[in-house]
N, C-alpha and C positions, 0 to 999 in steps of 0.2 A: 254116620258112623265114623269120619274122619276124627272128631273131638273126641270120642271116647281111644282112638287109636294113637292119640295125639297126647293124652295125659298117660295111656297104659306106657306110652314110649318115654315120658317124662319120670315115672314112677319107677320104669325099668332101669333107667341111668344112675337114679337115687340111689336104687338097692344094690346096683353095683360098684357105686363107688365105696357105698356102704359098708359092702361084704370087705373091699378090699382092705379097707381099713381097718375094720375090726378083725381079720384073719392076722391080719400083721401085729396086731394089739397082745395077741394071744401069745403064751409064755411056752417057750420051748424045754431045754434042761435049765433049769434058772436063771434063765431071761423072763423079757416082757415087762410087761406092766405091773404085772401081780410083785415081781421081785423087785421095781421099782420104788413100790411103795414099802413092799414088806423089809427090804435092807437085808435080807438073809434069816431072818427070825422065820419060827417055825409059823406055820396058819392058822392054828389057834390062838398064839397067841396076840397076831397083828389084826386077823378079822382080814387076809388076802384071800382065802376060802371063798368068803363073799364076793369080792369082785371078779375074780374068778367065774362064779355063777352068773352075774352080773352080766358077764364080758359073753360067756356061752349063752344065755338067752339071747341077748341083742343080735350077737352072731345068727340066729338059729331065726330069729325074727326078718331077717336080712335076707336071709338063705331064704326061707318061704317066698317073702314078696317079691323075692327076685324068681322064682320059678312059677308063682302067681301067676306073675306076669307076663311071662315067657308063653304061657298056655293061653292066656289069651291075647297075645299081639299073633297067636298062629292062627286064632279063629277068628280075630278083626280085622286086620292090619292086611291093604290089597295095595303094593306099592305100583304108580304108573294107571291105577285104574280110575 
């Protein structure tokens, strides 16, 4: 059981560094990345709309494997034992 607690703990680090990047990525009053690309043009006509989506998936893909994870490093993971 040490290897599977050993990659869930590898996987967990992943996802959090993950998260934290991509949260940060994410555009506030027009900031972010979205308004980096876009230059202040509206979203339809730059196609920001999309990365936007883009940026919320991967987010939300992050978000899961990181609480994934989390559930099972509490049903494998026996430290000192």
């Amino acid at each position: 059981m040490e290897v599977v607690a050993y990659i869930a703990i590898a996987i967990h680090v992943i996802c959090a560094i993950g998260l934290v990047v991509f949260v940060l990525l994410h555009s506030g009053k027009g900031t972010g990345v979205s308004s980096l690309f876009g230059a202040g043009l509206p979203a339809s006509a730059t196609g920001t709309g999309l990365i936007e989506k883009n940026l919320d998936r991967i987010t939300i893909g992050f978000a899961a494997g990181y609480g994934l994870t989390a559930l099972l490093l509490m049903l494998v993971y026996r430290p000192g034992a």
